[in-house]
N, C-alpha and C positions, 0 to 999 in steps of 0.2 A: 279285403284280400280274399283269393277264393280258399275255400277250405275244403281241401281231397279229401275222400275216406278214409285213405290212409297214406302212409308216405313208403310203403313196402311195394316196390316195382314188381308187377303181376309175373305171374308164371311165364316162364318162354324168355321174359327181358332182364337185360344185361343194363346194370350202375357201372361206368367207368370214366376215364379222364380221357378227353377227345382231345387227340391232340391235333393240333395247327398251326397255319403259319406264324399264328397273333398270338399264340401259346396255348394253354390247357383247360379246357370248359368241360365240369360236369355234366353228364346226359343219361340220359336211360333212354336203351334204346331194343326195341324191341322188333321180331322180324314177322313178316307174314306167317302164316300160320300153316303149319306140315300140311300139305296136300293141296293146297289153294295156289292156283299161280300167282307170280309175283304181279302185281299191280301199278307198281311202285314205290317211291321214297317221299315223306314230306318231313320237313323240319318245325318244327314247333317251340314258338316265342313265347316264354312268360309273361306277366304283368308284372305293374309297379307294388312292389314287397311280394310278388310271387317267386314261384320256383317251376323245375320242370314236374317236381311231383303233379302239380295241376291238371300236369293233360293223362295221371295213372288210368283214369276210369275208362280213356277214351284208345289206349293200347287194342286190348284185346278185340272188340269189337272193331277196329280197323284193321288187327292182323287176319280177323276171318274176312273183309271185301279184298287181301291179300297187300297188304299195306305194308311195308315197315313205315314205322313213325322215331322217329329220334327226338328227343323235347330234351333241351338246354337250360342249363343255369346260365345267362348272361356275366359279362365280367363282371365283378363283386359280387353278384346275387350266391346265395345260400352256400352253395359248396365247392364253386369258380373263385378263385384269385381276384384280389386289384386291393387297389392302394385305401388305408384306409381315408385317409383325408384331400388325397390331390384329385379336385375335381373335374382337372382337365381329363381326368382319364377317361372318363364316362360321356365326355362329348357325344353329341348323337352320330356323330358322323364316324367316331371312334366305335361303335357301340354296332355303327352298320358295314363297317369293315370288317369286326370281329364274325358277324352272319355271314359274308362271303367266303370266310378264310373258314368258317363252318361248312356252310355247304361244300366246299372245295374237298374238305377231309369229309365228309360221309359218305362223297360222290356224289354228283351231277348228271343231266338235270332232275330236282326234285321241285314237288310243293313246295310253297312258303305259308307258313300260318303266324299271327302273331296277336296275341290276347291283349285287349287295351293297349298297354305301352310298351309293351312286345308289336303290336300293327304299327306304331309310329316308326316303332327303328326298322321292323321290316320294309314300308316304306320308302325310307331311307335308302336302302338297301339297294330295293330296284329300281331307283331311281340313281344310284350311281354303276349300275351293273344288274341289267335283266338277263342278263346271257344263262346263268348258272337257275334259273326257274322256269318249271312248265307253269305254273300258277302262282296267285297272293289271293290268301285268304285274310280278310280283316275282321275278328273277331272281337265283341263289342269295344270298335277301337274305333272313334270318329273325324273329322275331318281335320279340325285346328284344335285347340286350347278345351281343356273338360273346362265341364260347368261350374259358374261361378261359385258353387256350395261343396263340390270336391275344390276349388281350389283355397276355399278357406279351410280343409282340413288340409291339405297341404301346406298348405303356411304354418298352421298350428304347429303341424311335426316338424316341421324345419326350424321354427323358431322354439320347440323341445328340445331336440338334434345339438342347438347351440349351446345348450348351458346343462345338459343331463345327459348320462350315457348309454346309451342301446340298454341294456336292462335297466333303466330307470324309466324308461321311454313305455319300454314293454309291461313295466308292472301299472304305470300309470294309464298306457291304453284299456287294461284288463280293467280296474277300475270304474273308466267311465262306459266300459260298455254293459247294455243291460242283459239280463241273465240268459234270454235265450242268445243272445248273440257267443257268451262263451261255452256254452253249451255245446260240442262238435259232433254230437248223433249218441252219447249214449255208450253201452257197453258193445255195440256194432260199430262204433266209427274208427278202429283202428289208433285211434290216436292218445294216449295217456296223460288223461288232466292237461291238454294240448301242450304236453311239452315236445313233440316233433316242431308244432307253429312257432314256440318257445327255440326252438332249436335254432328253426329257419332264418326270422327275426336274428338272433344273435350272429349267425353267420353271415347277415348281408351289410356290406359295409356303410357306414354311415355315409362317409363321399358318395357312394351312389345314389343313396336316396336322398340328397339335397340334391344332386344337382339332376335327374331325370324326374324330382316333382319340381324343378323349373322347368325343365322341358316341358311338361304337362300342361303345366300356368301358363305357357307364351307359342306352342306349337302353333306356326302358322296354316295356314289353311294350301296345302300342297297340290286337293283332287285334280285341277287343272294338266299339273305337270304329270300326276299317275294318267290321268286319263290319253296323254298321247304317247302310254307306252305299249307299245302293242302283245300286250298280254293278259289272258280271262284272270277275270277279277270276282271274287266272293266276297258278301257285304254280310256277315252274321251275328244275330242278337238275340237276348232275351226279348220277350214282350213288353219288360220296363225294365231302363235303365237310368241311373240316378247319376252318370258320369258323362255321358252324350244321352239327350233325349232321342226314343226312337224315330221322331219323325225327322232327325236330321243325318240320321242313319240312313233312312228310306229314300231323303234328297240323295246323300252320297255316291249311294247302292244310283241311282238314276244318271247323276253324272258321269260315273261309269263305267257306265252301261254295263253293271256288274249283275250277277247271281244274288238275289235277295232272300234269306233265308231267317224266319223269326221263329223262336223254338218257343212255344207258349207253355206258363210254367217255369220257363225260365228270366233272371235279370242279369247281373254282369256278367256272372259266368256261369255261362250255358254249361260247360266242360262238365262243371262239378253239379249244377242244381237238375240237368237231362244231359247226361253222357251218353246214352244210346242216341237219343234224337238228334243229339248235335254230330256226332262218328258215322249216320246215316247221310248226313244233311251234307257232309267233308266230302266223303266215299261217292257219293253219286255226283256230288260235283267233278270229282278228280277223274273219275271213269269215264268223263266228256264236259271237259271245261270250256270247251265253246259254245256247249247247248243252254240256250235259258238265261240271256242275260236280264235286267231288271223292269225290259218295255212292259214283261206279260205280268207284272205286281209282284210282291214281297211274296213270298211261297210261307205258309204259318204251318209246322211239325208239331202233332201233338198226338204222342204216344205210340201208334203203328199207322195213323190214319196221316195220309199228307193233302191239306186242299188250300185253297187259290185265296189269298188274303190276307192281312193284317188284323 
């Protein structure tokens, strides 16, 4: 899961209940920054056990290239509504209707970003209605089904999920992981003996994560259909990723004919592990999304310096 510094919405942005056609989604939503014109709007999709906390880091330095950014809890996820056990609700198609009736309420047209299984359902999304985006950003989110060693941890928690309860689920994740993994940064990391992740986890419903890490396990391979829809596509990764390997990212980002972007330093989530490089990597794509699709190679960001490679 990624892990924010903190789960307190930066200076300038606003926690509140968005409301829409499809009903009431948590967001934090933050505006360009006093004096900078506006830029733009982009919406922003969590991952599978994330939140919108994920994209905090990436606020600020998007409101200064003049951004608002709005990042969402998905239905069930962390502080969004849904049902706790009826898994029809979480259908992916349900999941990509609730992103239109989003976009619809923040106003249109905006970006589309969406982090791992947040890019599936964005996907999704414009594939049944590209009208409401000026772009999709697919951030380390790959073409069909993750790899076969995420998908046995997905099996694991689903077959937890059946027989133990979200806190029994979450004391025994804490458990098997090894020390620096619960470790969240120390007396800097904002977060309290990670009871905010403790928080999150409990708030997200079990129905959702059964059935979107099915989704996960069986995603077909769609780039075909994204590819004949005529809209600039962003392909973004860490340098290693352990849920789609990079060189099928680098395929993806080719097929198309997308904006390649590998943030070195970083693996799943770039957001959290380089939030400047990755808010830089966003911003300059959205300032001219038709420049630099993938023919000229993966562009590799590391630190202030940008040069030509993987």
């Amino acid at each position: 899961m990624s892990r924010p510094p903190t789960f307190t919405p930066p200076p300038g942005a606003r926690a509140y209940s968005l409301r829409t056609a499809r009903g009431e989604f948590a967001v934090v939503d933050a505006p360009a920054a006093d004096g900078v014109p506006h830029q733009g709007t982009a919406l922003l999709l969590p991952g599978f056990t994330g939140s919108k906390e994920d994209f905090n880091p990436l606020h600020v330095p998007l409101a200064a290239r003049g951004y608002r950014t709005v990042a969402v809890d998905g239905r069930g996820q962390f502080e969004s509504g849904g049902p706790e056990l009826d898994e029809s609700a979480y259908a992916q198609e349900e999941l990509a209707r609730d992103v239109l009736a989003q976009a619809e309420a923040v106003g249109t047209p905006l970006h589309l970003v969406g982090h791992s299984l947040g890019g599936q359902i964005a996907r999704a999304a414009v594939l049944l209605d590209r009208s409401p985006f000026l772009s999709l950003t697919l951030m380390s989110s790959g073409p069909a089904h993750i790899s076969p060693s995420q998908q046995q941890r997905v099996k694991l928690l689903r077959d937890a999920l059946s027989v133990m309860t979200m806190a029994e689920v979450w004391e025994a994740m804490q458990a098997m992981e090894p020390p620096e993994e619960t470790d969240t940064g120390g007396l800097d990391s904002g977060l309290d003996d990670q009871e905010d992740l403790r928080r999150r986890w409990l708030g997200t419903k079990p129905a959702q994560l059964l059935c979107t890490g099915r989704q996960l396990c069986v995603e077909p391979d769609r780039v075909a259909e994204l590819a004949a829809v005529p809209l600039p596509f962003h392909v973004l990764s860490g340098a290693r990723d352990d849920t789609w390997p990079v060189p099928l990212l680098d395929e993806m980002a080719l097929r198309l004919r997308a904006r390649r972007t590998v943030i070195q330093g970083a693996e799943h989530s770039p957001n959290t592990d380089r939030p400047l490089e990755t808010a830089r990597a966003f911003a300059d794509f959205w300032d001219d999304p038709a420049q630099g699709g993938s023919q000229g190679g993966p562009q590799a960001i590391r630190g202030n310096e940008t040069a030509e490679g993987s």
